[in-house]
N, C-alpha and C positions, 0 to 999 in steps of 0.2 A: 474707822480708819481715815475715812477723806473728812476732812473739814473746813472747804472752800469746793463750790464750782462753780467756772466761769463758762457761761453759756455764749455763743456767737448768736446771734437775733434771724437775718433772714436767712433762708437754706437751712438754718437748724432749729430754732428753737418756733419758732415761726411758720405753718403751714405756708403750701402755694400760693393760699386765698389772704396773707397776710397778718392770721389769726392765731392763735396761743389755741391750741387744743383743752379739751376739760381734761383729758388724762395728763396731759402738761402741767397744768396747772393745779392739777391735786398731788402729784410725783414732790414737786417743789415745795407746795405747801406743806408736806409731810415732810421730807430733808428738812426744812428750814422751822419746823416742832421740835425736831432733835435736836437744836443745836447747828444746825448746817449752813455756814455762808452762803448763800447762793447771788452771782450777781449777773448783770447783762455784761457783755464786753463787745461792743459793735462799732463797727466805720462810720455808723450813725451822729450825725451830730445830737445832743441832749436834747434839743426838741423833738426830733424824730424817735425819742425812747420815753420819753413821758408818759405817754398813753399804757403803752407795757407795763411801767413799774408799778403804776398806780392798781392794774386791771390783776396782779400778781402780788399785792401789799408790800412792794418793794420798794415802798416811800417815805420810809423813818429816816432818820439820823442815825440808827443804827445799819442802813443798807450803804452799800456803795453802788459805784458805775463808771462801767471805762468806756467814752466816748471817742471817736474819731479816732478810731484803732489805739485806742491806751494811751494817744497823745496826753489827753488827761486823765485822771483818775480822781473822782471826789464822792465824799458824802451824798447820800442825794437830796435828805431835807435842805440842811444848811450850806449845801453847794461847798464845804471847805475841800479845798485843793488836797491831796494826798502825794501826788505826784502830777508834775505838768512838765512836757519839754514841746516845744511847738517851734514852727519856721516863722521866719520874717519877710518883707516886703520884698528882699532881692530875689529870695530865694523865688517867689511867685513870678517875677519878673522874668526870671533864667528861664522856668520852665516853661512860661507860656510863651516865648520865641521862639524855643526848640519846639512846641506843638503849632504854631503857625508855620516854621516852615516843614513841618512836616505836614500840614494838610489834615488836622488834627484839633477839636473843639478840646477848649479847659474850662473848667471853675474848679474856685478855694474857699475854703472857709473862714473868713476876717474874724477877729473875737470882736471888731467892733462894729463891720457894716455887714457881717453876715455871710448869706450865700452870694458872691459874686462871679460872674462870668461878662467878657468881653463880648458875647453877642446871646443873645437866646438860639437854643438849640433843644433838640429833642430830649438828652440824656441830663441837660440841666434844671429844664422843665421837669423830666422822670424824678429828681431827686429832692424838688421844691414839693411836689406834690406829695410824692411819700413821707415825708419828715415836719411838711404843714409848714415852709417855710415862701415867703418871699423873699424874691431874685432882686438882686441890686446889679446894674448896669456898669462895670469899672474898668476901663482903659487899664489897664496890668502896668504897664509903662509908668505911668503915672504912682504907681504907691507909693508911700514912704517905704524908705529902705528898710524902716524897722518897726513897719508895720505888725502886729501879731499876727501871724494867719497858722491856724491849727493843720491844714493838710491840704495839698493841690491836687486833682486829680485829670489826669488828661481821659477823656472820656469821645468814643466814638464810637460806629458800626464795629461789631467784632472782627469783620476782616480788613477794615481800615485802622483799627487799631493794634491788632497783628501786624501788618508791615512798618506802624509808627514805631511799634516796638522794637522791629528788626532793627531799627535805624538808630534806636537810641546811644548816644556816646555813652561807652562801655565806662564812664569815668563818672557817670551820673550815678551808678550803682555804689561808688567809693561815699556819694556826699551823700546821699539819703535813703532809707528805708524805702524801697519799692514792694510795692506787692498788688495781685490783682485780687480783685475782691468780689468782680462779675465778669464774664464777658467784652462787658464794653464800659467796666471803669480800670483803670491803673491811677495807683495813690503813691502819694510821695509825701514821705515825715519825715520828722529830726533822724538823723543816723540811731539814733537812740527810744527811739519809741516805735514800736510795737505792741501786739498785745502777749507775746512773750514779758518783755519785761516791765509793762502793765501788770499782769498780773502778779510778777514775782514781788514788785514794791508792794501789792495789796497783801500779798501772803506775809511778806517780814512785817509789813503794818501791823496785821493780825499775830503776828508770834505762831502761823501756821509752816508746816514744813513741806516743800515742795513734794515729795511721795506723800503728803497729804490731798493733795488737788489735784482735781479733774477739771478737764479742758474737754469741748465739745465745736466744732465746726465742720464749713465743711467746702471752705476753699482760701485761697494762697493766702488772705490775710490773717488768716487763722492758724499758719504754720506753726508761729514762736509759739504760742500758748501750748498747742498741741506736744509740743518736743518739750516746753518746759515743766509740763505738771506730769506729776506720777503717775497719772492715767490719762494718757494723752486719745481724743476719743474721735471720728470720722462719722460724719453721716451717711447713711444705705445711700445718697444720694449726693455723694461729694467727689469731689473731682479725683480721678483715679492717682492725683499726685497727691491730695491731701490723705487718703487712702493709705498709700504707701508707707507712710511716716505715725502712721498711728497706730497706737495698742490695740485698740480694740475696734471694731465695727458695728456699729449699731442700725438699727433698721433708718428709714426717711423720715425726714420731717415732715411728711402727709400722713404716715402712722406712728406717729407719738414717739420717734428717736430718743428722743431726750427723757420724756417718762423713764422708758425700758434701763435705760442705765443706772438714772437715781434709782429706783425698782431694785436692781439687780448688784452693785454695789456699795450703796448706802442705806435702803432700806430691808434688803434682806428678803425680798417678798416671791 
C-alpha cells in the first residue's frame, strides 16, 4: 500500500549519538527491495546529508532528497532540481534586523557563499560542525537583494529565543513559512516550501498517491509532511505537539522508531 517514505533525519531517523541504527538500516533496505521509495527530508543542508545517503545506498540517480526543509528537492546523484522555491537577499536582510533588535543571533544559507552569519556564535558554530560545513563572515545589510539564500534561521538559547518569538510581528507569519526545528533554531522559507509540500511535488513526481506515503518526524518542521501523507507518523520522542497531529506513534529514535513502522506497515513482519 505505501509507496513513498519520507524520513526527518535528527530526533527520528538518526539516534542521540548522531548514528543510523543497524535495525534502521536493514528496515530501509528491505522497503526499498520491494519497490519502496524511501527518502531523507531534513532542515539539513545537502552536505550535512551526504554522509547518510551514502552509509544507506541512497545515492543513485534513482534516489531523491529534500534538503533545507523541502526548500529543495532533487535527484541525488545528478543533483537535478525536482522542485526549488527559496528566499532572496531582502528577505535575509528583513530578518536579521528584526533578530538584532530583538537581542537574538542569525545565520542563512547562500546557494552561493554558503553558511553565513554576522558574527560567530555558539548555535552557528553547532550547525557548521554537524553538516561539515564552513562559516562565511557576511554583514546581512550588505546582500544583494536577490541574492539566493535557501532558508534564515534566527537561532539562540531556548529561553532567549522563546521571548524573540513572543515579540515576532504577527505579520512575519503571512510572508514565510516559520517552523521550529529545535529548541534554539526558528527557520524561515518561501511561504511555499515545506516539507509538506516537499514531499507532495516528490509523490506527483512519482505518480504516488498521497494515502500512499508515510511521513515520520518528530518536531514543528515536520508538521506538513506529517498532515500531508497517509500515514502521517511521530516519534516516542517528539514533541507532545508533533504528537498530537499524527496517526500513529512509534517508539524513539534510540530504539529503532523508524524500523518498527517500516516492520509493521510495509513490510508486514
Amino acid at each position: 500500500m505505501y509507496k513513498l517514505v519520507a524520513l526527518d533525519m535528527d530526533g527520528t531517523l538518526l539516534s542521540s549519538d548522531g548514528t543510523i541504527s543497524a535495525h534502521n538500516k536493514q528496515a530501509i533496505a528491505a522497503a526499498r527491495e520491494q519497490g519502496t521509495y524511501v527518502v531523507l527530508a531534513s532542515g539539513r543542508p545537502i552536505e550535512g546529508m551526504t554522509w547518510a545517503l551514502k552509509e544507506l545506498n541512497m545515492d543513485s540517480d534513482n534516489d531523491f532528497v529534500l534538503s533545507y526543509n523541502a526548500s529543495l528537492v532533487q535527484r541525488v546523484a545528478s543533483q537535478e532540481v525536482v522542485r526549488s522555491q527559496t528566499l532572496i537577499g531582502s528577505d535575509a536582510k528583513a530578518i536579521a534586523a528584526i533578530a538584532q533588535d530583538l537581542g537574538v543571533h542569525v545565520h542563512a544559507f547562500s546557494r552561493r557563499q554558503g553558511l553565513i552569519t554576522p558574527e560567530h556564535n555558539y548555535y552557528t558554530d553547532h550547525e557548521a560542525k554537524i553538516n561539515g560545513l564552513t562559516i562565511t563572515l557576511a554583514d546581512f545589510s550588505e546582500l544583494d537583494d536577490n541574492e539566493e539564500i535557501m532558508k534564515v534561521m534566527i537561532i539562540d538559547e531556548e529561553n532567549r529565543l522563546e521571548a524573540a518569538i513572543a515579540q515576532l510581528p504577527s505579520t512575519l507569519y503571512q510572508q514565510y513559512t516559520i517552523v521550529r526545528s529545535a529548541p534554539f533554531f526558528l527557520e524561515f522559507m518561501h511561504t511555499n516550501s515545506n516539507k509538506g509540500v516537499g514531499v507532495k511535488a516528490l509523490a506527483d513526481f512519482l505518480n504516488i498517491k498521497q494515502d500512499e506515503v508515510i511521513a515520520m518526524g518528530d518536531a514543528g518542521n515536520d508538521h506538513h509532511m506529517i498532515e500531508f501523507a497517509g500515514l502521517g507518523v511521530a516519534m516516542g520522542n517528539a514533541t507532545e505537539a508533533t504528537k498530537a497531529i499524527a496517526n500513529y506513534i512509534t517508539d524513539t529514535n534510540n530504539n529503532s522508531g523508524v524500523a518498527q513502522v517500516i516492520e509493521k506497515f510495509i513490510l508486514n513482519v
